[in-house]
C-alpha positions as CSV (number, residue, x, y, z in Angstrom):
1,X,12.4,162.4,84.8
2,X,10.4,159.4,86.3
3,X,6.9,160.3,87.4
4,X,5.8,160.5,90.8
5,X,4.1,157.7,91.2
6,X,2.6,154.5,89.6
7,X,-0.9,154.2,89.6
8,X,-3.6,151.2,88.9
9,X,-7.0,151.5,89.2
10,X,-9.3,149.2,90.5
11,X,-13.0,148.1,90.8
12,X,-13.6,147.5,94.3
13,X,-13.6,150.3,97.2
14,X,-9.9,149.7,98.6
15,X,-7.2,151.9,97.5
16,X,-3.8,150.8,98.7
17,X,-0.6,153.2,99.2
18,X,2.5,152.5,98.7
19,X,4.9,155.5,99.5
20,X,7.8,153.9,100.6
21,X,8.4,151.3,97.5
22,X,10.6,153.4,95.4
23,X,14.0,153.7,94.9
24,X,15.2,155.7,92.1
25,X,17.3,159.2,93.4
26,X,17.8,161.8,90.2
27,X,21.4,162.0,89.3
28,X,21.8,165.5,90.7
29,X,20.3,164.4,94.0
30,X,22.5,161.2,94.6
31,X,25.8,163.2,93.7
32,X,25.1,165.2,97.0
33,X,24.4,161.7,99.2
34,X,26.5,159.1,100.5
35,X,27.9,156.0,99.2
36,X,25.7,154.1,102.3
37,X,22.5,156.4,101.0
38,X,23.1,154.9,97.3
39,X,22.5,151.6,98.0
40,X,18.4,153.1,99.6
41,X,18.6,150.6,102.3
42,X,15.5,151.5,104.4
43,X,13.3,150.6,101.6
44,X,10.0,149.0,102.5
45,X,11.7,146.4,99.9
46,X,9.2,144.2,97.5
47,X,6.1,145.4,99.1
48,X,4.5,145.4,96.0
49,X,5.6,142.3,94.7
50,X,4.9,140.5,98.1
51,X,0.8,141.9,97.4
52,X,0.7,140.3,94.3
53,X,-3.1,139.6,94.9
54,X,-4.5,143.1,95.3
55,X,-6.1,143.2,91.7
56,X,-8.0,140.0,92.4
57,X,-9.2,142.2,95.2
58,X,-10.3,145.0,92.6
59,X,-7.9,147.6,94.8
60,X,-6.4,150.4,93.2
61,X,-2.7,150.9,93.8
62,X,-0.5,153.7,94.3
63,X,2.6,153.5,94.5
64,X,5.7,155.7,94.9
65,X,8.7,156.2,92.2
66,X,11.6,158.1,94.2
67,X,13.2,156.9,97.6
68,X,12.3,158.1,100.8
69,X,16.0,159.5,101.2
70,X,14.6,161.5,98.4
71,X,11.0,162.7,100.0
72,X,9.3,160.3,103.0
73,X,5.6,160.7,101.2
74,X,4.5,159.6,104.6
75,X,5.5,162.8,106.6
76,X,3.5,165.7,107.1
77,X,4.6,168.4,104.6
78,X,5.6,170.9,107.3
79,X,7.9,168.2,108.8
80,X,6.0,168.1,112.4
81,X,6.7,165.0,114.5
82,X,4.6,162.0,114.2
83,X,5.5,160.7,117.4
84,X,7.0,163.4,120.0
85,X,9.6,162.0,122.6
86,X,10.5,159.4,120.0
87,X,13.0,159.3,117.3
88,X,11.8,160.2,114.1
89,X,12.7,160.4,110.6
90,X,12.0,163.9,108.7
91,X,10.2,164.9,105.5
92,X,13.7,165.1,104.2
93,X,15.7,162.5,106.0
94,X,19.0,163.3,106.5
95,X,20.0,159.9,108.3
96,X,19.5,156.1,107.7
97,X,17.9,154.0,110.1
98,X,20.9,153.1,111.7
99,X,21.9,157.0,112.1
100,X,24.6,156.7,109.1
101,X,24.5,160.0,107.0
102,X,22.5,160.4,104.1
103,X,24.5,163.6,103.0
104,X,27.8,164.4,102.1
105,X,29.1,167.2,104.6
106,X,27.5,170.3,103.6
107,X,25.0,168.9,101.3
108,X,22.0,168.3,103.1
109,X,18.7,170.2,101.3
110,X,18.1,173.8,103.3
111,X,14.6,175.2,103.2
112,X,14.1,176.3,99.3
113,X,15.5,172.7,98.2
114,X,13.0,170.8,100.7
115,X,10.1,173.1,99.2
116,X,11.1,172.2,95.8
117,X,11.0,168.5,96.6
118,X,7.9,169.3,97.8
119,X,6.4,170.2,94.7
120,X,7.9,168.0,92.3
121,X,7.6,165.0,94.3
122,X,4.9,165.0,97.3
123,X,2.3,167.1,96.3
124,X,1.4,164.8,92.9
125,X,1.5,161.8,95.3
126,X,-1.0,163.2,97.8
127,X,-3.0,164.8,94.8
128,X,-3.4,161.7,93.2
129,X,-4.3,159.7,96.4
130,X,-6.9,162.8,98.2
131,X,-8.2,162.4,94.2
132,X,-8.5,158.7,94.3
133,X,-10.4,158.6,97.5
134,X,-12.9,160.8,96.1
135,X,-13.4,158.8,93.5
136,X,-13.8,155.6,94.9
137,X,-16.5,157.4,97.7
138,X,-18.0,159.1,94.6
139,X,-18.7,155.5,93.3
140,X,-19.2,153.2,96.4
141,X,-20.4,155.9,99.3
142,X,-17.4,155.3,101.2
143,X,-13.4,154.5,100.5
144,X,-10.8,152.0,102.3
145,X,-7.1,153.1,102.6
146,X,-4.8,150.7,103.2
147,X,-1.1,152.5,103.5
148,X,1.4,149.3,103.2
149,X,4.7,149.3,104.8
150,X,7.4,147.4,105.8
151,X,11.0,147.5,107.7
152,X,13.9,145.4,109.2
153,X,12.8,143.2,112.4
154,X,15.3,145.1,114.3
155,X,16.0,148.7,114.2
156,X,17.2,149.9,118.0
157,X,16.8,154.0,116.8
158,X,13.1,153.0,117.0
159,X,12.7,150.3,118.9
160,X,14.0,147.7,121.5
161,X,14.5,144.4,120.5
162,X,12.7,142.3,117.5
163,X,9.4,144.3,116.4
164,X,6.1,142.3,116.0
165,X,5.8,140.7,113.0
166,X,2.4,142.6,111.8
167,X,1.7,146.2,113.2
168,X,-1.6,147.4,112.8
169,X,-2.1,150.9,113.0
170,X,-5.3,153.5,112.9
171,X,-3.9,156.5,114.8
172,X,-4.7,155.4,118.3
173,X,-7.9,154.7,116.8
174,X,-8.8,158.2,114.8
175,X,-8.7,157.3,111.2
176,X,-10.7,154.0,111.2
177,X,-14.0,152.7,113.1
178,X,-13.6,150.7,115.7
179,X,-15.3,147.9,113.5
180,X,-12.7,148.0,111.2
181,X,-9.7,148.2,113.5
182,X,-11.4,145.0,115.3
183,X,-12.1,142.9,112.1
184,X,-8.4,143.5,111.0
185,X,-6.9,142.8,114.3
186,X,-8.9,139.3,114.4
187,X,-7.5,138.5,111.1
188,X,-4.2,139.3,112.0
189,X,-4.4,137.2,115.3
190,X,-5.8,134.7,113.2
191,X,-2.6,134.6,111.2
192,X,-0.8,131.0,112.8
193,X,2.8,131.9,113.6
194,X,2.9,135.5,113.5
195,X,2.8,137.9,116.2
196,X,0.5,141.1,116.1
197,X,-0.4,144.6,117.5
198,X,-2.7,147.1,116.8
199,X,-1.4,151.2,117.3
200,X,1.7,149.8,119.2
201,X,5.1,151.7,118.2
202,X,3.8,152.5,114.3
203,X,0.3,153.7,114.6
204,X,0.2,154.9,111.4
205,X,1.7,158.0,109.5
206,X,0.4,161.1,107.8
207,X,-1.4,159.2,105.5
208,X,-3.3,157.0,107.4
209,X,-3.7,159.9,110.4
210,X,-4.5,162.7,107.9
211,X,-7.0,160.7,105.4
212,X,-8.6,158.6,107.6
213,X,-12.2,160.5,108.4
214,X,-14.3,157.8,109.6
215,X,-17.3,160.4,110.0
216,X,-16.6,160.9,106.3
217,X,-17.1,157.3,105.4
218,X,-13.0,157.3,104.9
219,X,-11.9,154.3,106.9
220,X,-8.0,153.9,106.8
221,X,-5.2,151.8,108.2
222,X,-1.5,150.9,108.2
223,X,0.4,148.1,108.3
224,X,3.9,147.9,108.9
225,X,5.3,144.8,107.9
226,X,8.4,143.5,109.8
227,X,10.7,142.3,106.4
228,X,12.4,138.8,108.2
229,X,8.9,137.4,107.2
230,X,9.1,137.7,103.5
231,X,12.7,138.5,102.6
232,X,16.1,138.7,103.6
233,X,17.0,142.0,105.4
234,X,20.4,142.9,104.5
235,X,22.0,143.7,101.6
236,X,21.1,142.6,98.4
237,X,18.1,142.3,99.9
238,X,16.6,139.0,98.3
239,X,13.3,138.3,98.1
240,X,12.6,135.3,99.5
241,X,9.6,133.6,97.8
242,X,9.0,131.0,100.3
243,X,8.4,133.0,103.2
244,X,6.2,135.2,101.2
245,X,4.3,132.4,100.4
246,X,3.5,131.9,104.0
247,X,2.5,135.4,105.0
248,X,0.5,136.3,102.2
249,X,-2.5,134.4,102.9
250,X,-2.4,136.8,106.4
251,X,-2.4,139.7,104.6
252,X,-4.8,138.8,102.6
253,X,-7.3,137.7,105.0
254,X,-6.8,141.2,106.6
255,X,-7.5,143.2,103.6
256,X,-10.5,140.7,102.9
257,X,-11.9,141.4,106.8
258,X,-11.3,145.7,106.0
259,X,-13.4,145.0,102.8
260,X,-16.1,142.9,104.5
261,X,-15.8,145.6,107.7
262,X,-16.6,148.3,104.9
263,X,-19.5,147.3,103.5
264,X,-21.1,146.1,107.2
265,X,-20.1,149.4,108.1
266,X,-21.0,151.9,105.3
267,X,-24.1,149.5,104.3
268,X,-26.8,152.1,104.0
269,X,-25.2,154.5,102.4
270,X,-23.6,152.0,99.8
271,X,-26.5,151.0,98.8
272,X,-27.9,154.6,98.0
273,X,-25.2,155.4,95.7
């Protein structure tokens, strides 16, 4: 069996999170799903390819193994709604995006199969990560999280029309400072070309709402990427290099402002440690 996850340390205080990169289904798993579910098409595709620039940024990366269809590592583990009155996908998805099913008839995980999944496949995840940040506030006095995501420009079960290009999220504000949130949001507005929001329809998941302690010098933020800017969004999915190229200076400069925002922000205590 795969691991959970993939994990590179870094140097610097930024960890970023990748739960939505993998793909891989176990054998026993995909014989219960759908020919539409094989194919994992609500991927947040080539995220991690698309950062290539994180270890010049001395971040350590995480980054997820399985699909989503599998386990969403970004749902609370007692499958509560992130955002009631609003569609939503569950800790166990039974659905794709566009409402196809992920489960032959019958086959859907009940409660002892989802607990499982649990164990084997979010709870070494979320170990790793809560472990992680500890670290890297053990070392620098405070710790970044940066959970990065993406998804298809259009997607009407979650929301009208084409989604902004770069969505900023810190849980209405909760799980970052408000120095951070603004020195990201002026980097992102900075980026010529692309459109941006800060806690408009993604405001962040579990990660980003559950780590995210600002009064514990744990700053965190999402971004949800809309995939026409870097690749092409149906099937096979290509990458496309020469959007990339143009995007990735952005997302750099915005992970470049959270670092900068850090240290302003967690000065004093930095330099005790």
């Amino acid at each position: 069996m795969p691991a959970a996850f993939l994990f590179e340390p870094g140097t610097s205080p930024l960890l970023v999170s990748m739960p939505h990169v993998g793909t891989h289904i176990p054998e026993a798993l995909a014989a219960e799903m759908t020919e539409a579910a094989h194919g994992v098409p609500d991927t947040d595709w080539h995220v991690d390819r698309l950062y290539d620039f994180l270890p010049a940024l001395g971040a350590s990366v995480l980054r997820a193994v399985h699909s989503r269809y599998v386990i969403d590592l970004n749902r609370p583990p007692d499958g509560e709604s992130l955002y009631p009155g609003a569609r939503n996908t569950e800790l166990c998805p039974t659905s794709l995006f566009d409402d196809r099913p992920i489960y032959q008839p019958g086959r859907a995980p009940d409660a002892a199969a989802q607990a499982e999944r649990r164990k084997i496949y979010w709870q070494p995840y979320h170990e790793r990560l809560a472990a992680e940040l500890a670290a890297i506030k053990a070392r620098h006095g405070y710790a970044l999280l940066f959970d990065a995501h993406s998804i298809r420009s259009h997607v009407p079960r979650f929301f009208e029309g084409r989604l902004w290009d770069i969505n900023l999220g810190t849980g209405d504000g909760l799980a970052a400072s408000p120095a951070i949130a603004e020195a990201v949001t002026a980097a992102a507005r900075g980026a010529a070309g692309y459109t941006s929001i800060l806690n408009g329809r993604f405001k962040g998941g579990y990660i980003t709402r559950h780590y995210g302690r600002p009064a514990e010098r744990i700053e965190a933020l999402q971004l949800e990427l809309s995939q026409v800017v870097y690749m092409e969004e149906e099937p096979p999915f290509r990458f496309r290099e020469d959007r990339a190229a143009e995007i990735r200076p952005a997302l750099r400069r915005i992970l470049e402002a959270m670092l900068t925002a850090g240290a302003a922000q967690h000065r004093e205590v930095s330099a005790a440690v």
